[in-house]
mmJSON file of the N, C-alpha and C atoms, coordinates in Angstrom:
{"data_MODEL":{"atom_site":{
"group_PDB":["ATOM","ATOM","ATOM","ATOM","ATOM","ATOM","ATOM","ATOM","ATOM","ATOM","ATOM","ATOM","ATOM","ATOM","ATOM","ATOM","ATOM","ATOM","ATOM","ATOM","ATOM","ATOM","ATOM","ATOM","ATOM","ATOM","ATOM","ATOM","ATOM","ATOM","ATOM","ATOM","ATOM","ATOM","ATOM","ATOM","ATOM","ATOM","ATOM","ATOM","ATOM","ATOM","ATOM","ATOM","ATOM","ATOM","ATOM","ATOM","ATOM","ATOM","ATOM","ATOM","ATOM","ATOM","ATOM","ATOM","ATOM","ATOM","ATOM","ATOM","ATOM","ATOM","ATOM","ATOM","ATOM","ATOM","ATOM","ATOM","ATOM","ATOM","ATOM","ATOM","ATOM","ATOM","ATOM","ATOM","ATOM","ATOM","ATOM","ATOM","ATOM","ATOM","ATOM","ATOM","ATOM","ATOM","ATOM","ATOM","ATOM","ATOM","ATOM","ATOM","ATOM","ATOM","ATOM","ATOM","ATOM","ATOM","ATOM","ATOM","ATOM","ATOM","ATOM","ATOM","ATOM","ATOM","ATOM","ATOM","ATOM","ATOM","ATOM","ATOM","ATOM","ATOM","ATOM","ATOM","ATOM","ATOM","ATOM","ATOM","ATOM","ATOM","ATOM","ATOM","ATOM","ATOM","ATOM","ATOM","ATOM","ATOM","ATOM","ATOM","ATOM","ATOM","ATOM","ATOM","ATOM","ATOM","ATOM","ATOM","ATOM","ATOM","ATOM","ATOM","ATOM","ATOM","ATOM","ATOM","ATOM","ATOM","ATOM","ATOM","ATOM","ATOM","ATOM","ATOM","ATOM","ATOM","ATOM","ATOM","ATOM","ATOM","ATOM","ATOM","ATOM","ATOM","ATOM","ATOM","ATOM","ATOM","ATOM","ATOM","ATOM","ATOM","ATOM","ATOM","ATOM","ATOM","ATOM","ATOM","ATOM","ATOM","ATOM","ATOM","ATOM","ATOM","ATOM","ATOM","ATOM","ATOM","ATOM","ATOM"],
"id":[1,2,3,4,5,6,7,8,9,10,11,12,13,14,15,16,17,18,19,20,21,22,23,24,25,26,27,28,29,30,31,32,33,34,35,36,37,38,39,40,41,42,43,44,45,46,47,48,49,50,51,52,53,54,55,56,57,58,59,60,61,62,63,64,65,66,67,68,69,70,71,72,73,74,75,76,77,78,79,80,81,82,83,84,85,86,87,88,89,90,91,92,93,94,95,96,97,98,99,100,101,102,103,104,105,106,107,108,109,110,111,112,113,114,115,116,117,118,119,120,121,122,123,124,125,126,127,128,129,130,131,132,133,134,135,136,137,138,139,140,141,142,143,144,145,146,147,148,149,150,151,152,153,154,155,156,157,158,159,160,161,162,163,164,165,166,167,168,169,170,171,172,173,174,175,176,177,178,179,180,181,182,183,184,185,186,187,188,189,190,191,192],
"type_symbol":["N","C","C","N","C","C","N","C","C","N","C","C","N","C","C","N","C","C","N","C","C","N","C","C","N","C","C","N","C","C","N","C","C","N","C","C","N","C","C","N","C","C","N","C","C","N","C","C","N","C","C","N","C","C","N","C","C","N","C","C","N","C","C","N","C","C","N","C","C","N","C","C","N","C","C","N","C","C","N","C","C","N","C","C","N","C","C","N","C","C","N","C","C","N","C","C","N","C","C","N","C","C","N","C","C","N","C","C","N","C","C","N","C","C","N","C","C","N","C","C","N","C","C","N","C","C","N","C","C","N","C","C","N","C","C","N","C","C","N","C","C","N","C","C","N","C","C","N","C","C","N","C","C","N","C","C","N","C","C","N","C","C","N","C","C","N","C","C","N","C","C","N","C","C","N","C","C","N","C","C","N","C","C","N","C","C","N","C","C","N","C","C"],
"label_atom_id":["N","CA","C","N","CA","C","N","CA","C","N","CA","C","N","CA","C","N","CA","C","N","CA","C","N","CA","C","N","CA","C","N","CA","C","N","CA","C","N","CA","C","N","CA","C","N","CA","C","N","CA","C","N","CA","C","N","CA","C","N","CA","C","N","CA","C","N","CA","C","N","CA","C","N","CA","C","N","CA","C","N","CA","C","N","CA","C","N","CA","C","N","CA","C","N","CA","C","N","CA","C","N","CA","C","N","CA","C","N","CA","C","N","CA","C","N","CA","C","N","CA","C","N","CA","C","N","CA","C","N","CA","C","N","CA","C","N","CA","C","N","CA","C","N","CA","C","N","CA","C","N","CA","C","N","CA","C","N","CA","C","N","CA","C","N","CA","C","N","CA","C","N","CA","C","N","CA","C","N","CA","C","N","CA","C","N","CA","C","N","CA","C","N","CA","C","N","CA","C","N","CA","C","N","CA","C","N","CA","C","N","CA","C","N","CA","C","N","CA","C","N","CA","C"],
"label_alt_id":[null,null,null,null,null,null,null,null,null,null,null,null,null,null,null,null,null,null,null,null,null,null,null,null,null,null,null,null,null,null,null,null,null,null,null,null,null,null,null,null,null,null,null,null,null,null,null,null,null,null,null,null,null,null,null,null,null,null,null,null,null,null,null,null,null,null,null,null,null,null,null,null,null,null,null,null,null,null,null,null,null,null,null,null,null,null,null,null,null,null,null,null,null,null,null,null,null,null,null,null,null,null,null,null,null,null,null,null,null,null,null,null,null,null,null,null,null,null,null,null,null,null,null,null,null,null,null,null,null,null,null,null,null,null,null,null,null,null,null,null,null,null,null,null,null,null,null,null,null,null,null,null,null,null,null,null,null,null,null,null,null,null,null,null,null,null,null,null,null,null,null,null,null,null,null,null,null,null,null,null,null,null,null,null,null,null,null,null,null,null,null,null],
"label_comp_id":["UNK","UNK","UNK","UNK","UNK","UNK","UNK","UNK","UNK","UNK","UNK","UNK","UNK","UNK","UNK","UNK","UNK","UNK","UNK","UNK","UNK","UNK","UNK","UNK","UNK","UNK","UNK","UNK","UNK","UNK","UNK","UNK","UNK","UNK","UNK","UNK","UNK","UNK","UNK","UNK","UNK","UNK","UNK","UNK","UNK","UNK","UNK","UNK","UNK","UNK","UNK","UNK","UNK","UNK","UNK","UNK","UNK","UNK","UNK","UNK","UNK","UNK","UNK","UNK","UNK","UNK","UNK","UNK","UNK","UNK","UNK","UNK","UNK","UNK","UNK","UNK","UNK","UNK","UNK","UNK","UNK","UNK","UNK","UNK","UNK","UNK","UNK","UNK","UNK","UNK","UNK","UNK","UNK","UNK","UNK","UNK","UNK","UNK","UNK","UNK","UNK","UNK","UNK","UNK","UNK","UNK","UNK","UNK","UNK","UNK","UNK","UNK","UNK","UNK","UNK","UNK","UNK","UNK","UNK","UNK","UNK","UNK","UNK","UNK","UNK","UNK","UNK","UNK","UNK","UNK","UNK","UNK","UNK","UNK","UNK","UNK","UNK","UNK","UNK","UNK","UNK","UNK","UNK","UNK","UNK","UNK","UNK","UNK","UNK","UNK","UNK","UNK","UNK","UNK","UNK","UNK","UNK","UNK","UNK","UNK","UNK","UNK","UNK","UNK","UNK","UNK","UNK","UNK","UNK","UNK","UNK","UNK","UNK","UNK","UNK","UNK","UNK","UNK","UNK","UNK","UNK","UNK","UNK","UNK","UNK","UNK","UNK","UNK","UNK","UNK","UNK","UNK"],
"label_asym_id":["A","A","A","A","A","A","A","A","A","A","A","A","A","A","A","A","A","A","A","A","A","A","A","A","A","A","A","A","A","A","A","A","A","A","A","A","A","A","A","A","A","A","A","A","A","A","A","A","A","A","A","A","A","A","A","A","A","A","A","A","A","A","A","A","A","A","A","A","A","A","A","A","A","A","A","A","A","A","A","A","A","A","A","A","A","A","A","A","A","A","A","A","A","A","A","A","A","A","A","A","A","A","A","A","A","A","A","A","A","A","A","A","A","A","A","A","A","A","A","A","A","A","A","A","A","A","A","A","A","A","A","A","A","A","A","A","A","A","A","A","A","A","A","A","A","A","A","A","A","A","A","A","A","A","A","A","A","A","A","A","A","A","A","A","A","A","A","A","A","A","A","A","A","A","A","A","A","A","A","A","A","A","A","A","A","A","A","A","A","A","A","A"],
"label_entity_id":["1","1","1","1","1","1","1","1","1","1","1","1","1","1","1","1","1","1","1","1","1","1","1","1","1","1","1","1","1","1","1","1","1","1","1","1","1","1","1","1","1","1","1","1","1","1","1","1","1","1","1","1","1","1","1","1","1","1","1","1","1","1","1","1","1","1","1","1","1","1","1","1","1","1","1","1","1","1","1","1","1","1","1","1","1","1","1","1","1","1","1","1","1","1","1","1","1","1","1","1","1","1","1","1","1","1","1","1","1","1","1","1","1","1","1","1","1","1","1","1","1","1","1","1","1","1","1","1","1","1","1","1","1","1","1","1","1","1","1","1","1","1","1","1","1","1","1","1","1","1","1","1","1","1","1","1","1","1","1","1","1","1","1","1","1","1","1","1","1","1","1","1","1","1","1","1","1","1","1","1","1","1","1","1","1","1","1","1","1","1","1","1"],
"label_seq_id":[1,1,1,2,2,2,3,3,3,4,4,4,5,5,5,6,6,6,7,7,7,8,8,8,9,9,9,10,10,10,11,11,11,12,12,12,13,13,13,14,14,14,15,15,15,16,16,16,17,17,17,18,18,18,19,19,19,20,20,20,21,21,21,22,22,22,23,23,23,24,24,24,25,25,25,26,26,26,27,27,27,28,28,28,29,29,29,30,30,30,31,31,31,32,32,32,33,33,33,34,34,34,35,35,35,36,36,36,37,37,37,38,38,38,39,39,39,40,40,40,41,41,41,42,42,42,43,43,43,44,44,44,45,45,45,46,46,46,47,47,47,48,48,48,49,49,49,50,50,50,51,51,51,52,52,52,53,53,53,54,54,54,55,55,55,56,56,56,57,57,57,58,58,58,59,59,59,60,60,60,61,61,61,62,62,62,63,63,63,64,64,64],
"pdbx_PDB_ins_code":[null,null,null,null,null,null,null,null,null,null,null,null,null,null,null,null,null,null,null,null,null,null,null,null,null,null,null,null,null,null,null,null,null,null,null,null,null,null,null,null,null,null,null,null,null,null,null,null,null,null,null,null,null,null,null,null,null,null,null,null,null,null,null,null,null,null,null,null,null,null,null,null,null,null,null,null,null,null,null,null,null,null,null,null,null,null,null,null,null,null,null,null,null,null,null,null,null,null,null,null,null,null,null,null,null,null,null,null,null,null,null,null,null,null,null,null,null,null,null,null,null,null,null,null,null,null,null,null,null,null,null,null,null,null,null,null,null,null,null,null,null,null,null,null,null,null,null,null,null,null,null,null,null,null,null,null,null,null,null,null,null,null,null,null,null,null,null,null,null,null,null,null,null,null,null,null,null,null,null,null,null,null,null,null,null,null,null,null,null,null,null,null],
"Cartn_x":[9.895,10.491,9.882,9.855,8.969,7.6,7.108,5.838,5.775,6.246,6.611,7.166,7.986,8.327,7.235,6.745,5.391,3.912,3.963,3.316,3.279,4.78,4.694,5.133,5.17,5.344,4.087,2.723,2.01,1.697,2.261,2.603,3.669,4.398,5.369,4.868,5.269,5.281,6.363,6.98,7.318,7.286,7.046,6.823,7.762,7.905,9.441,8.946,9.556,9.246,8.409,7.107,6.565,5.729,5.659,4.661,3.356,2.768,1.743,1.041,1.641,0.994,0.957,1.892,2.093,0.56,0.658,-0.607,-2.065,-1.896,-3.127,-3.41,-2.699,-2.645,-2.668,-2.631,-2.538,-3.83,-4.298,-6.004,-7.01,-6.37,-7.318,-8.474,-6.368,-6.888,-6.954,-6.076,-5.819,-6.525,-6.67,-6.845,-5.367,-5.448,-4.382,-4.195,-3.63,-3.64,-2.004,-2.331,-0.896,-0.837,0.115,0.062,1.59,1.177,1.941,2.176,3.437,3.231,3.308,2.898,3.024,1.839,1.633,0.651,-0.342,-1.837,-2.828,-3.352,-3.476,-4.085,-2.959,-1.558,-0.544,-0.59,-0.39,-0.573,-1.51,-3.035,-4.352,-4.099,-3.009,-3.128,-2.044,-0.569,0.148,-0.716,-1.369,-1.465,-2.446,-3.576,-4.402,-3.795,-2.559,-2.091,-1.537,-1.06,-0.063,-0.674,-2.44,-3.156,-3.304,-2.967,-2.634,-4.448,-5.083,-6.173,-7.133,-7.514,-8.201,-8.537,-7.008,-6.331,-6.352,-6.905,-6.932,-7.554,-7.905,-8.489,-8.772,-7.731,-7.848,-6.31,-6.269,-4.707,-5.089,-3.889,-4.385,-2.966,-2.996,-2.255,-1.857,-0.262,0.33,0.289,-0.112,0.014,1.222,2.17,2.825,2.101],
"Cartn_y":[-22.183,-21.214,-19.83,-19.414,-18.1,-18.107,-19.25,-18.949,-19.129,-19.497,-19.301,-17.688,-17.035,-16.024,-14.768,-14.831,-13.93,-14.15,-15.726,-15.708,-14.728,-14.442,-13.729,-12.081,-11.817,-10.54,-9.575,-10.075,-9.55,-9.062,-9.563,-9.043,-8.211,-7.814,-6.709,-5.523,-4.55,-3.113,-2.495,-1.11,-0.175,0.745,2.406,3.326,4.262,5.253,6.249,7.212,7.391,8.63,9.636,10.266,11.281,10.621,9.716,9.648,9.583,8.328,8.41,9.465,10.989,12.215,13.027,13.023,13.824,13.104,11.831,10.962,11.474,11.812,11.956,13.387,14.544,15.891,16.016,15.216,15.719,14.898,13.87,13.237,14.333,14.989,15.725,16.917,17.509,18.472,17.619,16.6,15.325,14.275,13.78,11.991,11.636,10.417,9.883,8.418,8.263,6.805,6.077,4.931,3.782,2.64,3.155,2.33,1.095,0.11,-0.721,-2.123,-2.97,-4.256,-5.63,-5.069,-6.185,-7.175,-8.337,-9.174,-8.606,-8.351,-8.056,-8.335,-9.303,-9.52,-9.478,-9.018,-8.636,-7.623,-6.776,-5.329,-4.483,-5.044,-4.374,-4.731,-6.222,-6.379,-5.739,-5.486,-4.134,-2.791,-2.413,-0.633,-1.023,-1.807,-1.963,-1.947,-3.07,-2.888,-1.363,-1.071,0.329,1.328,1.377,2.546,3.613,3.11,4.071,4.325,2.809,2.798,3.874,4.218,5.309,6.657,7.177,8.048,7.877,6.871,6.612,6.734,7.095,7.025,5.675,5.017,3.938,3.41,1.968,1.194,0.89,1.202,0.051,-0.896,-1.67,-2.786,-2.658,-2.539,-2.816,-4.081,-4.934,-6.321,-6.281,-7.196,-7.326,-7.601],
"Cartn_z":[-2.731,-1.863,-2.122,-3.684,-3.372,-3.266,-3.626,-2.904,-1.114,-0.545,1.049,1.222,0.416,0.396,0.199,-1.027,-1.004,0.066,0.86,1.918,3.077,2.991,4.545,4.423,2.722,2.345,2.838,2.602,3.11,4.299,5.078,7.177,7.118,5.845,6.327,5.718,5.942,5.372,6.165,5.54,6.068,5.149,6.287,5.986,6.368,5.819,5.868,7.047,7.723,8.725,8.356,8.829,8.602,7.107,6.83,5.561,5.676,7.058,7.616,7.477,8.023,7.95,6.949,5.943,4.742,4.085,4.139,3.209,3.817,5.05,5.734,5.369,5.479,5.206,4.037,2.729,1.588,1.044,1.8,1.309,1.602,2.371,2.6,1.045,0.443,-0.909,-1.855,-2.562,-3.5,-3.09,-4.258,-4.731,-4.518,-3.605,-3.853,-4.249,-5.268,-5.907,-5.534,-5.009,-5.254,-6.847,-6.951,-8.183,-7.888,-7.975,-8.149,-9.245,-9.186,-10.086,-8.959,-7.652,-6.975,-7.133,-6.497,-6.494,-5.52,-6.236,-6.205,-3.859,-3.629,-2.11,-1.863,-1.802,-0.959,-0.557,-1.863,-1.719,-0.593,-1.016,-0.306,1.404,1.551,2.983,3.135,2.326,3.213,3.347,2.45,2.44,3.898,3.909,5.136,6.275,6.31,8.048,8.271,6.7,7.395,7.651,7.234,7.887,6.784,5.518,4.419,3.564,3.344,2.946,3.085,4.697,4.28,3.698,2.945,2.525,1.438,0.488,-1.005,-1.841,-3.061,-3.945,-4.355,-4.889,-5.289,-4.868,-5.407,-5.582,-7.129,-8.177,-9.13,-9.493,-9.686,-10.227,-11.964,-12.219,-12.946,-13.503,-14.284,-14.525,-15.818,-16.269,-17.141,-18.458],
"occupancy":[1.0,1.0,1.0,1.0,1.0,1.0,1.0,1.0,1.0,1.0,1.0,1.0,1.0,1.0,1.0,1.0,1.0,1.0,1.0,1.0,1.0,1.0,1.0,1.0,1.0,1.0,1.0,1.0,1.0,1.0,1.0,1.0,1.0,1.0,1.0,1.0,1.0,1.0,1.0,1.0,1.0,1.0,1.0,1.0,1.0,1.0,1.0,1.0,1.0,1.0,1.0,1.0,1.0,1.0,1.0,1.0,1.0,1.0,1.0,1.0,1.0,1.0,1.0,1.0,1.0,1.0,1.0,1.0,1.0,1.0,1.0,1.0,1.0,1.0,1.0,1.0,1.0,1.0,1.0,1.0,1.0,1.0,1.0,1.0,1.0,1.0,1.0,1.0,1.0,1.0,1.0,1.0,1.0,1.0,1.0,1.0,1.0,1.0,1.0,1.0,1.0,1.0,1.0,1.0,1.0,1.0,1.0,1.0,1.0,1.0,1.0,1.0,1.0,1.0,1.0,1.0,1.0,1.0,1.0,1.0,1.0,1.0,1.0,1.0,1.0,1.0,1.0,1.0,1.0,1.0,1.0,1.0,1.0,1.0,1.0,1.0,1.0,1.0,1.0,1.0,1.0,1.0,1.0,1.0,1.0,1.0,1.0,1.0,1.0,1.0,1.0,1.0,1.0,1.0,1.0,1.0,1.0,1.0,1.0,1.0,1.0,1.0,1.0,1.0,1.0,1.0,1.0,1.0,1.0,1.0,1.0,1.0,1.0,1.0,1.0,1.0,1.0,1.0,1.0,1.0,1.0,1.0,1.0,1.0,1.0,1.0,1.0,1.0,1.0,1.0,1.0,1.0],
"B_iso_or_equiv":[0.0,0.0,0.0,0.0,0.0,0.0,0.0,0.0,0.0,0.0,0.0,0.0,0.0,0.0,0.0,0.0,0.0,0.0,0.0,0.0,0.0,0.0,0.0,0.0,0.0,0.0,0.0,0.0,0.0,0.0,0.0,0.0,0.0,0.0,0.0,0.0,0.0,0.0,0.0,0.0,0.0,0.0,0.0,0.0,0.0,0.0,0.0,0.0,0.0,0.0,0.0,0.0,0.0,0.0,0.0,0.0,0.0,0.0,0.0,0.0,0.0,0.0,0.0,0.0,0.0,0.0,0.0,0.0,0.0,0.0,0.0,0.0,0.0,0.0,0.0,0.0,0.0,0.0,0.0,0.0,0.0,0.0,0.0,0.0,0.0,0.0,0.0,0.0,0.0,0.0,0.0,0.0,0.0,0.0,0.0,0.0,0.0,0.0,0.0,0.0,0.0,0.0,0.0,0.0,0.0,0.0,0.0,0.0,0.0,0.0,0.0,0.0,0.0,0.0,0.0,0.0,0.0,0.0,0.0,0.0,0.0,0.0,0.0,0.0,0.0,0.0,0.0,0.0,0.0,0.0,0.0,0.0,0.0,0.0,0.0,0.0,0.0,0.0,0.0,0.0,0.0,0.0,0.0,0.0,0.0,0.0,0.0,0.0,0.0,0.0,0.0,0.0,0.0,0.0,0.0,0.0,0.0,0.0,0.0,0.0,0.0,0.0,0.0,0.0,0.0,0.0,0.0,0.0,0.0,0.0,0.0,0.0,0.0,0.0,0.0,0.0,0.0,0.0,0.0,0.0,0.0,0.0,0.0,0.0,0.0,0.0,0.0,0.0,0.0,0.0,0.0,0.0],
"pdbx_formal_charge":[null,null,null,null,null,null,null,null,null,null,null,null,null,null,null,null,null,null,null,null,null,null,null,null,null,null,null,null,null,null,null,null,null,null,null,null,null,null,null,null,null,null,null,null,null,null,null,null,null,null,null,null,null,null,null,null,null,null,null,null,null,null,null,null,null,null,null,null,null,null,null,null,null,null,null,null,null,null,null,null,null,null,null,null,null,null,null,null,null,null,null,null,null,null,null,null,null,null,null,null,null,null,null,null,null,null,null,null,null,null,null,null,null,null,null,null,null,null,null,null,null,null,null,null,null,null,null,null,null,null,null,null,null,null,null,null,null,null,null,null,null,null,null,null,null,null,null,null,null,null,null,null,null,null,null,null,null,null,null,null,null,null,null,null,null,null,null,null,null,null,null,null,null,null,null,null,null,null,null,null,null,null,null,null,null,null,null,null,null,null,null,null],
"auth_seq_id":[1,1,1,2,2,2,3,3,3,4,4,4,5,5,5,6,6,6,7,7,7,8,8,8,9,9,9,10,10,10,11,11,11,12,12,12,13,13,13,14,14,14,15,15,15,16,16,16,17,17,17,18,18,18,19,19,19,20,20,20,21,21,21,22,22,22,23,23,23,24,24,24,25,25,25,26,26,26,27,27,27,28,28,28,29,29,29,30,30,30,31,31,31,32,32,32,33,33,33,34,34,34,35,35,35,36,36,36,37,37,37,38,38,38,39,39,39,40,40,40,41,41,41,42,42,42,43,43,43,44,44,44,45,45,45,46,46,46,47,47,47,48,48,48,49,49,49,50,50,50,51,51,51,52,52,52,53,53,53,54,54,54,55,55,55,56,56,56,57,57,57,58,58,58,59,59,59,60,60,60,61,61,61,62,62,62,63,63,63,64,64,64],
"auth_comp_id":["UNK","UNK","UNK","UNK","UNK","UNK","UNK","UNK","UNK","UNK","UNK","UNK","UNK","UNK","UNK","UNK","UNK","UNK","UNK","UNK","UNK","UNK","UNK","UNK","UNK","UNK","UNK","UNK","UNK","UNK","UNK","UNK","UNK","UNK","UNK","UNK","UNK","UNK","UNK","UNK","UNK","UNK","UNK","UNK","UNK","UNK","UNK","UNK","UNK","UNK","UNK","UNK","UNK","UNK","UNK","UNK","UNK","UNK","UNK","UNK","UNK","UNK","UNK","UNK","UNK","UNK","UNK","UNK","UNK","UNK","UNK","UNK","UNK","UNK","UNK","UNK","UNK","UNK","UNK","UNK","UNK","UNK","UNK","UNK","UNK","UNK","UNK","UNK","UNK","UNK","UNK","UNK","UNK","UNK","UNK","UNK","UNK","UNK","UNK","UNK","UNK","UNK","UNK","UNK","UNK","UNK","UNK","UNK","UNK","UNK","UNK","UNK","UNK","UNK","UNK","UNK","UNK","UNK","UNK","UNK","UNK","UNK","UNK","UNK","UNK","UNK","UNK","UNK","UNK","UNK","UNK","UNK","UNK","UNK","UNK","UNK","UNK","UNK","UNK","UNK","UNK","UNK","UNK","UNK","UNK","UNK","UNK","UNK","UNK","UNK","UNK","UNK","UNK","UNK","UNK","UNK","UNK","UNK","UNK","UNK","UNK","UNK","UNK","UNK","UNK","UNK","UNK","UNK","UNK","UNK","UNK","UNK","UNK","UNK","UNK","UNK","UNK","UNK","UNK","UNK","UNK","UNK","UNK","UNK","UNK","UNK","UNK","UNK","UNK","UNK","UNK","UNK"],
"auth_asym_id":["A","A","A","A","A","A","A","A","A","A","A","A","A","A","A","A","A","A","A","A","A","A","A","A","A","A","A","A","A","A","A","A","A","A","A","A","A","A","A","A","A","A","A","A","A","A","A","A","A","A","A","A","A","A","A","A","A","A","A","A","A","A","A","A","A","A","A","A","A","A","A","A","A","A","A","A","A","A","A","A","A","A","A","A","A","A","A","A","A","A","A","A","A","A","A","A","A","A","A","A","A","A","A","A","A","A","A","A","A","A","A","A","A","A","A","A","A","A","A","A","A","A","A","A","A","A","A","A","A","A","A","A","A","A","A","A","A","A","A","A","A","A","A","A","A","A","A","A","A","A","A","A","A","A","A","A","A","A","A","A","A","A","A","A","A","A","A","A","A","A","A","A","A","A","A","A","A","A","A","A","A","A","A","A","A","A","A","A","A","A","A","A"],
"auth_atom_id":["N","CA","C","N","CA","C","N","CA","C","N","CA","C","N","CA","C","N","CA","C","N","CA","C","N","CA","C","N","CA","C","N","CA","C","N","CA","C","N","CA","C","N","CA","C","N","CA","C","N","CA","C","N","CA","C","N","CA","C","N","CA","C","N","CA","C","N","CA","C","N","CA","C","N","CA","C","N","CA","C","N","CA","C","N","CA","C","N","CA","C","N","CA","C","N","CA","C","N","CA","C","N","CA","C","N","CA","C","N","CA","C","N","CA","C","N","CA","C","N","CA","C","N","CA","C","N","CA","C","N","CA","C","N","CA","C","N","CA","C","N","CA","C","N","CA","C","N","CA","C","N","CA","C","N","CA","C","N","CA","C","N","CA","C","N","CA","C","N","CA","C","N","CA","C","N","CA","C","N","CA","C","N","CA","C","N","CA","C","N","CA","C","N","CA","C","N","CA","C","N","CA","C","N","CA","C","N","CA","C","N","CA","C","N","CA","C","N","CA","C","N","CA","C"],
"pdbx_PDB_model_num":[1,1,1,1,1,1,1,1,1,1,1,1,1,1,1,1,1,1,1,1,1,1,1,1,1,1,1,1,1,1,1,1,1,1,1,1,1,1,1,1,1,1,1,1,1,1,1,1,1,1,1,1,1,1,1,1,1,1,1,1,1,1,1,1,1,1,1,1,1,1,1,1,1,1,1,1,1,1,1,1,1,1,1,1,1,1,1,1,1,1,1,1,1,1,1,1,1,1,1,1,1,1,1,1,1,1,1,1,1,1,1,1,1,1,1,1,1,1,1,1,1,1,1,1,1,1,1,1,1,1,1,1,1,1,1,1,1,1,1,1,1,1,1,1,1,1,1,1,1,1,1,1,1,1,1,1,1,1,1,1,1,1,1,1,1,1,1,1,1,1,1,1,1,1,1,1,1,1,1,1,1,1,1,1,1,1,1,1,1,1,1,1]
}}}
């Protein structure tokens, strides 16, 4: 079951009102890094659909 579950995690994202642009307006002066402990090809396919990628420095991954 969670692996069916983390299957379809990757097709979701959401983003808070107005972040899109704060991220876009602030790549501009900053590096901006996501740091997370999620699973590695989930992650890169949320930040990608949500349009966040080109605004990044990097993503890096938390591992336990």
């Amino acid at each position: 079951m969670n692996k069916e579950y983390n299957s379809y995690l990757k097709d979701n994202y959401y983003l808070i009102e107005g972040a899109f642009a704060i991220v876009k307006k602030l790549s501009k002066q900053y590096s901006l890094y996501i740091v997370t402990n999620g699973d590695d090809q989930t992650q890169i396919e949320r930040i990608q659909f949500s349009g966040l990628a080109p605004f990044l420095k990097n993503v890096l991954f938390q591992k336990e």
